[in-house]
MINUDO-375508 format. One line per 8 residues: number of its first residue (from 1); their letters; for each residue x, y, z of C-alpha. Coordinates in Angstrom, 1 decimal. Layout:
BEGIN
NUM) a) X:Y:Z  ...
END
This chain:
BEGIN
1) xxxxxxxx) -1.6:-4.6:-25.9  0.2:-1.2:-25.2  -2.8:0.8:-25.3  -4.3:-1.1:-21.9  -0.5:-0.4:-20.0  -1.5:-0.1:-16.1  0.9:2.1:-15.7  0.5:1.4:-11.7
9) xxxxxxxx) 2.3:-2.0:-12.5  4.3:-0.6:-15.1  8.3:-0.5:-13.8  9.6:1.1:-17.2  7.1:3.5:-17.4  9.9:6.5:-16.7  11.6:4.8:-19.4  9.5:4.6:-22.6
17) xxxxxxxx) 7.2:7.1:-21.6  8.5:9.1:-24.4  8.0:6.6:-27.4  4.4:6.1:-25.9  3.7:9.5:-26.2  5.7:9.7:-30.1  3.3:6.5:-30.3  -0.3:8.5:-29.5
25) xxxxxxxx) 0.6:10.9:-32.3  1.5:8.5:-35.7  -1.0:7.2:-38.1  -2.3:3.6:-37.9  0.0:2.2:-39.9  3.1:4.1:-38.3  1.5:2.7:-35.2  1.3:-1.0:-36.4
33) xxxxxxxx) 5.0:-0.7:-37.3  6.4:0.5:-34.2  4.7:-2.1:-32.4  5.5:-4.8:-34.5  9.4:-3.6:-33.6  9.0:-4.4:-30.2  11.0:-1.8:-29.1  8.1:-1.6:-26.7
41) xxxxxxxx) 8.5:-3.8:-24.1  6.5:-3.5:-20.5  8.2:-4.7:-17.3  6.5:-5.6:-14.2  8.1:-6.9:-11.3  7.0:-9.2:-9.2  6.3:-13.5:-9.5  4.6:-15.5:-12.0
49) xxxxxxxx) 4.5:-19.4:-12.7  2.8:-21.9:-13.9  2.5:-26.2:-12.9  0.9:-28.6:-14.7  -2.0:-30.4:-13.4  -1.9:-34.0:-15.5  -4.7:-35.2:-17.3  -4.2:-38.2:-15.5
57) xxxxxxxx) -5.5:-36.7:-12.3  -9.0:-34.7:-13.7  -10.3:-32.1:-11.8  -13.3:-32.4:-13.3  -13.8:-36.1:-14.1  -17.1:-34.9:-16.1  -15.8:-33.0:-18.5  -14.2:-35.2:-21.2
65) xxxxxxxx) -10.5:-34.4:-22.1  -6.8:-35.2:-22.7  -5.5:-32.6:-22.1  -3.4:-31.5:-19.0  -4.9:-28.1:-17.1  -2.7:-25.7:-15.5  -2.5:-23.6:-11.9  -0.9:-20.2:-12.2
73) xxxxxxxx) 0.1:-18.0:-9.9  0.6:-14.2:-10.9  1.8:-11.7:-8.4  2.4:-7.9:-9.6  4.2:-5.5:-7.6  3.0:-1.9:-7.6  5.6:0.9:-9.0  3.9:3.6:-7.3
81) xxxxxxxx) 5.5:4.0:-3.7  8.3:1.6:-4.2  11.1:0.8:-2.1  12.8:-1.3:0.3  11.4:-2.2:3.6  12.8:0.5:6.2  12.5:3.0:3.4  9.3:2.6:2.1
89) xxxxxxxx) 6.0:2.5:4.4  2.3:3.8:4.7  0.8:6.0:2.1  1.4:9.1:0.0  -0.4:11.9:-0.7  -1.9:10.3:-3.9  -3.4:7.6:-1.9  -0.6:4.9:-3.2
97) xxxxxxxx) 0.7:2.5:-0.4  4.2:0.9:0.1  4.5:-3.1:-1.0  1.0:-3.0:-3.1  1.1:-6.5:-4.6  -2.2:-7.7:-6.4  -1.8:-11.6:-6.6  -4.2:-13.5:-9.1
105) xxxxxxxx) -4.9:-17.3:-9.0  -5.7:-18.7:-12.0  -6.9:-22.2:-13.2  -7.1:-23.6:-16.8  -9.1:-26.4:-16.9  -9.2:-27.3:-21.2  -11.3:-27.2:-23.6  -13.1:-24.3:-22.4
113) xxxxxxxx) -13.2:-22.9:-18.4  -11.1:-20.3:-16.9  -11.1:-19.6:-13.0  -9.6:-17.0:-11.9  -9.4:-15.3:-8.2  -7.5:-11.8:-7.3  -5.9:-10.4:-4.0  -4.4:-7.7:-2.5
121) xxxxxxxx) -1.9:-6.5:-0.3  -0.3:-3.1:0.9  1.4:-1.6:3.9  -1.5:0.3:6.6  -2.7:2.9:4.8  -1.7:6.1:7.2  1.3:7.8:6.8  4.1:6.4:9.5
129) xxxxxxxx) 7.6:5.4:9.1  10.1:3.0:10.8  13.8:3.5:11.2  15.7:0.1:10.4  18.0:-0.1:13.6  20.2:-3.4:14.8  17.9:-5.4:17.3  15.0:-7.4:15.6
137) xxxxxxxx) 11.9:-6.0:17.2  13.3:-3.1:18.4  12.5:-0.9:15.5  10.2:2.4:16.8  7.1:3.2:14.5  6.3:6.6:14.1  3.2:8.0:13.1  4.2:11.0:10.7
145) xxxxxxxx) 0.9:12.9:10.1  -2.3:13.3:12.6  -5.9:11.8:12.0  -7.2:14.9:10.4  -4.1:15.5:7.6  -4.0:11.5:7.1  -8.2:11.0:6.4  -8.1:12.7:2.5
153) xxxxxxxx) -4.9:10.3:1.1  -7.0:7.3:3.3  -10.1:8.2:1.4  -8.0:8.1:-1.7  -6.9:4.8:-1.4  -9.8:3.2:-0.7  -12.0:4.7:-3.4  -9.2:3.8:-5.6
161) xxxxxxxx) -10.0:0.1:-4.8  -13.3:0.1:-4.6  -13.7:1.6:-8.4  -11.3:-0.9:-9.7  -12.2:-4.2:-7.5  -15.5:-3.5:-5.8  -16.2:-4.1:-2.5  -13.1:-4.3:-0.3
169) xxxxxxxx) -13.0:-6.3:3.3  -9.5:-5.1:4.6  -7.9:-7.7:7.5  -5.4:-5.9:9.8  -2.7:-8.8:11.2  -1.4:-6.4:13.4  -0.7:-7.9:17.2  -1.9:-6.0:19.7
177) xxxxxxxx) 0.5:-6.6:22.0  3.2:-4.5:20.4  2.8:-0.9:21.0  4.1:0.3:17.7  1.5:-1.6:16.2  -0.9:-1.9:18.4  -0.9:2.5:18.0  -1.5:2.0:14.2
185) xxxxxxxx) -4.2:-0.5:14.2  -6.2:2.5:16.2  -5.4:4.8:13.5  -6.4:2.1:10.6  -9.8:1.8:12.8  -10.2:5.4:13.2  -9.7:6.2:9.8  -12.2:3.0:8.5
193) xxxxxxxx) -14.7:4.6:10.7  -14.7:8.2:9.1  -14.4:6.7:5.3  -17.3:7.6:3.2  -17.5:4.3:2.1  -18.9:2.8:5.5  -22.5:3.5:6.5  -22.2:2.2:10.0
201) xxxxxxxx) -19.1:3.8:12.2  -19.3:0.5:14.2  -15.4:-1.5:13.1  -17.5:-4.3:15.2  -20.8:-4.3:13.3  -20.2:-4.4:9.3  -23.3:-3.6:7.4  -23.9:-6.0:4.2
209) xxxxxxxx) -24.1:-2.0:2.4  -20.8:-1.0:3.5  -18.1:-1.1:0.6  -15.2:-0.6:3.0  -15.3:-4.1:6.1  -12.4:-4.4:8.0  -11.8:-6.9:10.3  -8.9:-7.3:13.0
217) xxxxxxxx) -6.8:-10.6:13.4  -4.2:-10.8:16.1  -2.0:-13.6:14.0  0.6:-13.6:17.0  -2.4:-14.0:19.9  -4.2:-16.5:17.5  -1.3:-18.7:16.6  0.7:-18.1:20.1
225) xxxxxxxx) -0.6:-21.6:22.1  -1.0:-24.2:19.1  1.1:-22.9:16.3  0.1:-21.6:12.6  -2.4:-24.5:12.4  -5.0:-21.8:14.7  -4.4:-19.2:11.6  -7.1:-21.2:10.5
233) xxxxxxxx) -10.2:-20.1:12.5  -9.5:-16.6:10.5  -11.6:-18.6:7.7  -15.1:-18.8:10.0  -14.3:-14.9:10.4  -14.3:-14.2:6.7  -16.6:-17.2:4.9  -19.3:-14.7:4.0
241) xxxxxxxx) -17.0:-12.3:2.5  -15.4:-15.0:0.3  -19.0:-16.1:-0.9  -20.3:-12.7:-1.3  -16.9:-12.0:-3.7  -17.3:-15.3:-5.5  -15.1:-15.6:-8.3  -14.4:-14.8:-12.0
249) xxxxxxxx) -14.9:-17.9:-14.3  -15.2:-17.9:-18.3  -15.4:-20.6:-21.2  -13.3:-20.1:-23.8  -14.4:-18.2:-26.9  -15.0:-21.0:-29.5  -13.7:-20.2:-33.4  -10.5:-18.4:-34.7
257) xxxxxxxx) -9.3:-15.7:-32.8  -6.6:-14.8:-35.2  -8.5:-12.9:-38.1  -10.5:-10.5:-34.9  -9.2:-7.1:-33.7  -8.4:-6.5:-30.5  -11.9:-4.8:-29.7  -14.2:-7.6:-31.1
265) xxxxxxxx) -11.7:-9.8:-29.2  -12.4:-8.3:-25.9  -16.2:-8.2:-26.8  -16.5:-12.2:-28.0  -14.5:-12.9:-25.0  -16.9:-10.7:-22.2  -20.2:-12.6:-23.8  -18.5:-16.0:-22.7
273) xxxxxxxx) -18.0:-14.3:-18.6  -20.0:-17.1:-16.9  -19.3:-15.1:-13.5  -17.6:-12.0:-11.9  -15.6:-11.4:-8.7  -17.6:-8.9:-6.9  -15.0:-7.8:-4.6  -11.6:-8.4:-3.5
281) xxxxxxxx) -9.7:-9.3:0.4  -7.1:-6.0:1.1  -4.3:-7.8:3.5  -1.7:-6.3:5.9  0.6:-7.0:8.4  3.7:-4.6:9.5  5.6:-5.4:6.4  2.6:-7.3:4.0
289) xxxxxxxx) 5.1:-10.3:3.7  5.2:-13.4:6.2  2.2:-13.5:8.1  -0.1:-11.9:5.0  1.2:-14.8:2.6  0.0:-17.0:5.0  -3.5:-16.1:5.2  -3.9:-14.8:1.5
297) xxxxxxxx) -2.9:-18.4:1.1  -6.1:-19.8:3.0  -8.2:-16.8:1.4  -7.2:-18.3:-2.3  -8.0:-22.0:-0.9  -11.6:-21.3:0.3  -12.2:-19.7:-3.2  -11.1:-22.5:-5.3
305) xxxxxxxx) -13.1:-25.3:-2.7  -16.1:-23.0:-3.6  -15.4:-23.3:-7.3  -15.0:-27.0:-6.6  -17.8:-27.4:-4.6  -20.3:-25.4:-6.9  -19.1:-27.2:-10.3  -18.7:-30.8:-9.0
313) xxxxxxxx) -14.6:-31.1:-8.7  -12.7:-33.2:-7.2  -9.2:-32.0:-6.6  -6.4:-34.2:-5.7  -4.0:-34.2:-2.4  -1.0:-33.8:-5.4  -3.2:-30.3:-6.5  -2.9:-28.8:-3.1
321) xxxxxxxx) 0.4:-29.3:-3.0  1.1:-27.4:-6.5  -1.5:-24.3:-4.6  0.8:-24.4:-1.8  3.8:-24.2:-3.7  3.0:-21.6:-5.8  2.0:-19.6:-2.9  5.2:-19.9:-1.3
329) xxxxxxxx) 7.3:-19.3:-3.9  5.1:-15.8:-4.6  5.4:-15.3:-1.1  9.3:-16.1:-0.6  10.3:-13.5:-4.6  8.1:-11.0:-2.8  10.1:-11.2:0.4  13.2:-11.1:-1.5
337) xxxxxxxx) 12.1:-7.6:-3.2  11.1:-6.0:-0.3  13.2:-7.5:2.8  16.0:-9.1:1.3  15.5:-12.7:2.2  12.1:-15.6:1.6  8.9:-14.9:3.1  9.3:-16.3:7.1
345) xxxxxxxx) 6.7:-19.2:7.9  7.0:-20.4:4.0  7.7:-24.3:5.7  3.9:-24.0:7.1  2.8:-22.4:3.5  4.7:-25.3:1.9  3.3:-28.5:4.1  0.8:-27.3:6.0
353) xxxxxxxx) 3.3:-27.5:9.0  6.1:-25.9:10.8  9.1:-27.8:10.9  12.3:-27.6:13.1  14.3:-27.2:9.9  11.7:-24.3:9.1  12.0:-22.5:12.3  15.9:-22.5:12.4
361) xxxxxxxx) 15.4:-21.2:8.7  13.5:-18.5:9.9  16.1:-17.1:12.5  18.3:-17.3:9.8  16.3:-14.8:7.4  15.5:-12.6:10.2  19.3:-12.1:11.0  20.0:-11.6:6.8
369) xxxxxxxx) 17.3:-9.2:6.5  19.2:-7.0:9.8  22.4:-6.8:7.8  20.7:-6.3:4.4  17.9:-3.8:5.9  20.7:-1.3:7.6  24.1:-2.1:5.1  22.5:-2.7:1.0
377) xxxxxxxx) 19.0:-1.3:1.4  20.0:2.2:1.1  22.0:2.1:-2.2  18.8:-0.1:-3.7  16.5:2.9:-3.0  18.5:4.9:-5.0  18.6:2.4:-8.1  14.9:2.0:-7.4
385) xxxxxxxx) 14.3:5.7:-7.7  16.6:6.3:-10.3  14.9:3.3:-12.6  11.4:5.4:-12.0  12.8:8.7:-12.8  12.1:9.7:-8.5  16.0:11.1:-8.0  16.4:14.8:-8.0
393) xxxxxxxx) 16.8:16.4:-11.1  16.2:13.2:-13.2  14.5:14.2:-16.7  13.5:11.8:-19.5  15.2:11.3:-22.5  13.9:14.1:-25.2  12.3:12.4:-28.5  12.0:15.2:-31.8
401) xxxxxxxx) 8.2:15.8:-32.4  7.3:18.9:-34.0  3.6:18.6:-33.3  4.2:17.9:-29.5  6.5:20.9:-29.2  4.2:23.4:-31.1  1.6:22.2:-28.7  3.7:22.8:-25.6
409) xxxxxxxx) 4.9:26.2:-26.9  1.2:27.2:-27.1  0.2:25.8:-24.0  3.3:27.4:-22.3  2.1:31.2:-23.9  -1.3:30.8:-22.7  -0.3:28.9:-19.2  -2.5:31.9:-17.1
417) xxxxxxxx) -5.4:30.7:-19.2  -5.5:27.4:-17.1  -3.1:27.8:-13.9  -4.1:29.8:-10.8  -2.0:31.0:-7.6  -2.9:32.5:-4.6  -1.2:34.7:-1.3  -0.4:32.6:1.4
425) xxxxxxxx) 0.6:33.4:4.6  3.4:31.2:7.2  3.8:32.2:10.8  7.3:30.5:12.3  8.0:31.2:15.8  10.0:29.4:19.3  9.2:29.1:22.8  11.9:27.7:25.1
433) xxxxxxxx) 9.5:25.8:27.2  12.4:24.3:30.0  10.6:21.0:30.2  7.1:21.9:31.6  4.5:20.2:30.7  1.5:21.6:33.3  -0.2:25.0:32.5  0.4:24.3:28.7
441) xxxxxxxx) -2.8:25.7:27.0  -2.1:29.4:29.8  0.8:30.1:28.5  0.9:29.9:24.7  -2.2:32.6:24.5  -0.6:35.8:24.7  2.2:34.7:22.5  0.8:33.1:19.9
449) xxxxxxxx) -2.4:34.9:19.5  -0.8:38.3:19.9  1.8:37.6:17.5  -1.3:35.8:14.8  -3.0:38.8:15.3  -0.7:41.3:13.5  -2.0:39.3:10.6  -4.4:40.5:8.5
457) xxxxxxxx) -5.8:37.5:7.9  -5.0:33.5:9.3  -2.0:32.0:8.0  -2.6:29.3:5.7  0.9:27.7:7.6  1.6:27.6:11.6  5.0:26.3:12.3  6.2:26.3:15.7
465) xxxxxxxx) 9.4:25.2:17.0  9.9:23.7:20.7  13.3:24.3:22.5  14.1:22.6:26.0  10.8:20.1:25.9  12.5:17.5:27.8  15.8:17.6:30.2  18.7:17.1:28.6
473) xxxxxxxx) 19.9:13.6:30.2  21.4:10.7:28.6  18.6:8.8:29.0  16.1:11.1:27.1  19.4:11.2:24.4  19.3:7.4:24.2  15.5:7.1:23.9  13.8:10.4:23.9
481) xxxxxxxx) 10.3:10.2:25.6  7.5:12.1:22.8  4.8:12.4:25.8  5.8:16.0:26.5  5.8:16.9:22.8  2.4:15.7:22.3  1.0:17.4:25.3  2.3:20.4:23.8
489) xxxxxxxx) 1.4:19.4:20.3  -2.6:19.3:21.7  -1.9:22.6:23.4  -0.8:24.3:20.5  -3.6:23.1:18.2  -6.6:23.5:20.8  -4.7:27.3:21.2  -4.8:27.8:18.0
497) xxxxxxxx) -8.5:26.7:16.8  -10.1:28.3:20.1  -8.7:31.4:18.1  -10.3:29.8:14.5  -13.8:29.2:16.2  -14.1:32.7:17.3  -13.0:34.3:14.1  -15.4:31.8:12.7
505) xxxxxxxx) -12.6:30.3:10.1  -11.1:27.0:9.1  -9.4:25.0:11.9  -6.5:23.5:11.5  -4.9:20.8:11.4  -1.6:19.0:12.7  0.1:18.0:9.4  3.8:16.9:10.8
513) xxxxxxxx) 5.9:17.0:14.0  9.4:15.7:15.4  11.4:15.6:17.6  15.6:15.8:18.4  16.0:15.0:22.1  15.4:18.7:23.6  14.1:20.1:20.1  11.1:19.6:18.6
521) xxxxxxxx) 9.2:21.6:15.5  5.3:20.9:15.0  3.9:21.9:11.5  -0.2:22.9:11.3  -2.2:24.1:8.2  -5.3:25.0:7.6  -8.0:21.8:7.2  -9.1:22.9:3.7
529) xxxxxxxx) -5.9:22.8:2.1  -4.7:19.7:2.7  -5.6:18.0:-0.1  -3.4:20.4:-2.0  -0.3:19.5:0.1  1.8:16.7:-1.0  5.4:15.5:-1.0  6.2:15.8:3.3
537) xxxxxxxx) 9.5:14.6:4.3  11.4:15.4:7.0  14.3:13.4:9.0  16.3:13.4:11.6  20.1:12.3:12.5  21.9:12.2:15.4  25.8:13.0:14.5  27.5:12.7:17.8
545) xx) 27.0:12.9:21.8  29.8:15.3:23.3
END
């Protein structure tokens, strides 16, 4: 149905966009023939198949028939924020997340019942990035925003899920043993805590009122002594989630369907709903691809031995199999889109073990995805951006409709009707620094307030660039150390709302810093515009070392 288009999952949105919208303006009948056509087509990219469960092997040995049921596996991968691995991570403004997949099981059991059981996935919801480089492991995480200029796209997100699946118990795979990620599972914490969908600021002590649980898993720490088989003891962590979510399962309308319109479809098929799923498992790991397929695997298992064990099933070793299958090959296309090889650990997702052959297949893949992450990556961002209409000056192909464009013309005259601007005011200003890092608050006062105070009012905009923050020796070239930039970064933000408290104004905020060996530039803006900023890139190249 092309009126019910998520246009999140949509990958040809950019595309027809423009016969969607000739489409909204023609009569019924014009309609009817322009979908009959097909020239409408939706794409979503992503996994989807289906095995057969014979009718030799009944699920349900009660229910009488010959007829073979079926377990489906459907994994849809989000348009919004797409990319490759090392070029798309964390959120946007918009409250969209890199490698968003929402994963459905579903099982046909004939005449009449329909279970089905949904998941998500998406990369830690704070905006950071991670340069590819050539040593697996070595690749540095940075944090790109602070807490404050991060907490409105967080809340975003979240409320995003929540209207659409409910309640929403996030699970953090992150080791803690890793500084990179060990620094963004204290952000994903911090930002849990402040969301206003959580009652009790406790990460430790979820309330059954909360909307917004998140628990932390250390996969490494767990699995480190006696293998993946230890992954398992995540399922005592989570059981009264996964009965408090229960599961979607429906009979089959029973008469023609053929002679109903779509609406008294929908409406015949809602009054045979036996049950809902009342909320919905939000799983992450650095990249949301090997160690989350894993345990979204066991999360999908405990659902269907509840639906077993509440309608009297009995499902065969061979069944399993066919769940673990699935599950693998989802997890391995996934891997493909994102990383350029199949999902790592797919042997124990497979059998229920990790073999020799399986661990040798994994070095493999992690040496693949080096050369395809830093050599083919980049040129498949571009196609990616340019199939959703993202490249710079892309526009989208122009379709004759005189109602439309009298429409736009009017809108256009009378565009100070409904548009506002306002003055804002940027401050820019250096301080060579030589490398201190004591007496940092004492000496930014008389040049930064004197210079503000020329102003007649605060600056909506504080950027300040940093010359000489660290010495200028190979080793701080090789691997520049950030510790004196965020000293500096806490003096000039403490400096600068000392200065908001007494004028009794809006603080501010640090929206974005970085930093080139010796150089460094820290961007602030005022806390209650934030949520009209949007779009922050920046980057940073080293060309050559004289």
């Amino acid at each position: 149905n092309v009126e019910s288009l998520d246009e999140d999952f949509l990958w040809n949105s950019f595309m027809i966009k423009p016969l969607l919208q000739l489409r909204s303006g023609l009569s019924l009948n014009d309609r009817q023939n322009l979908d009959s056509s097909q020239l409408l087509i939706s794409v979503i990219r992503g996994f989807a198949q289906s095995l057969t469960i014979p009718a030799s092997s009944p699920l349900f040995p009660h229910i009488e028939s010959n007829m073979p049921s079926s377990l489906t596996v459907i994994s849809r991968l989000s348009s919004r924020r797409a990319g490759t691995r090392f070029n798309a991570r964390g959120i946007d403004d918009d409250g969209n997340v890199a490698n968003f997949v929402e994963t459905e099981t579903i099982l046909w059991i004939p005449p009449a019942m329909c279970f089905s059981y949904t998941q998500i996935r998406g990369s830690v919801p704070i905006f950071w990035e991670q340069e590819a480089g050539y040593l697996p492991g070595q690749q540095k995480i940075a944090i790109g925003r602070s807490a404050g200029a991060t907490q409105p796209a967080f809340d975003k997100h979240f409320e995003a899920l929540a209207e659409k699946y409910g309640a929403v118990h996030a699970i953090n795979l992150l080791a803690k043993a890793k500084s990179g990620e060990a620094e963004l599972s204290q952000r994903y914490m911090y930002h849990v805590r402040g969301s206003p969908l959580r009652q009790n600021r406790d990460i430790k002590s979820n309330s059954d009122h909360d909307i917004l649980k998140l628990t932390e898993y250390d996969f490494h720490a767990e699995t480190k002594t006696t293998g993946y088989e230890a992954a398992r003891s995540i399922q005592d962590v989570i059981a009264d989630s996964v009965e408090g979510f229960a599961y979607f399962l429906s009979e089959a309308p029973q008469g023609n369907e053929k002679d109903l319109s779509t609406a008294e479809l929908r409406l015949l098929r809602q009054k045979n709903i036996v049950l809902q799923q009342e909320g919905v498992f939000r799983t992450n790991c650095l990249d949301c691809l090997d160690r989350t397929n894993l345990v979204q695997t066991m999360i999908s298992s405990m659902a269907i031995d509840m639906f077993f064990a509440q309608w009297n099933g009995h499902p065969s070793p061979d069944f399993w199999m066919k769940h673990s299958t699935l599950w693998a090959d989802s997890g391995d296309m996934l891997s493909r889109i994102y990383a350029g090889t199949g999902a790592l650990k797919s042997s124990f997702t497979r059998h229920g073990a990790m073999s020799v052959a399986g661990s040798f297949a994994d070095i493999r893949k992690s040496a693949t995805r080096l050369f395809v992450n830093n050599f083919t990556d980049p040129a498949k961002q571009i196609t990616i951006d340019t199939l959703l209409g993202l490249s710079t000056n892309q526009e989208s192909v122009y379709l004759f409709d005189p109602v439309k464009d009298a429409v736009n013309a009017e809108l256009t005259r009378r565009v100070n009707e409904f548009t506002s601007s306002e003055k804002i005011y940027i401050w820019v200003g250096t301080f060579n620094i030589n490398g201190r890092r004591e007496g940092a608050t004492e000496g930014l006062g008389p040049w930064l307030h004197g210079s503000l105070n020329q102003l007649p009012e605060d600056p909506t905009i504080v950027a300040v660039g940093f010359q000489e923050i660290v010495e200028l020796s190979p080793q701080q070239i090789m691997s520049t150390d950030p510790s004196t930039r965020k000293i500096w970064e806490h003096a000039v933000i403490s400096s600068l709302n000392a200065r908001t408290t007494k004028r009794r104004t809006t603080e501010y905020v640090l929206l974005r810093s970085g930093q080139l060996v010796g150089a460094a530039l820290l961007l602030f803006v005022k806390k209650d515009v934030i949520n009209k900023i949007k779009n922050v890139e920046g980057s940073l190249k080293k060309v050559f070392i004289l």
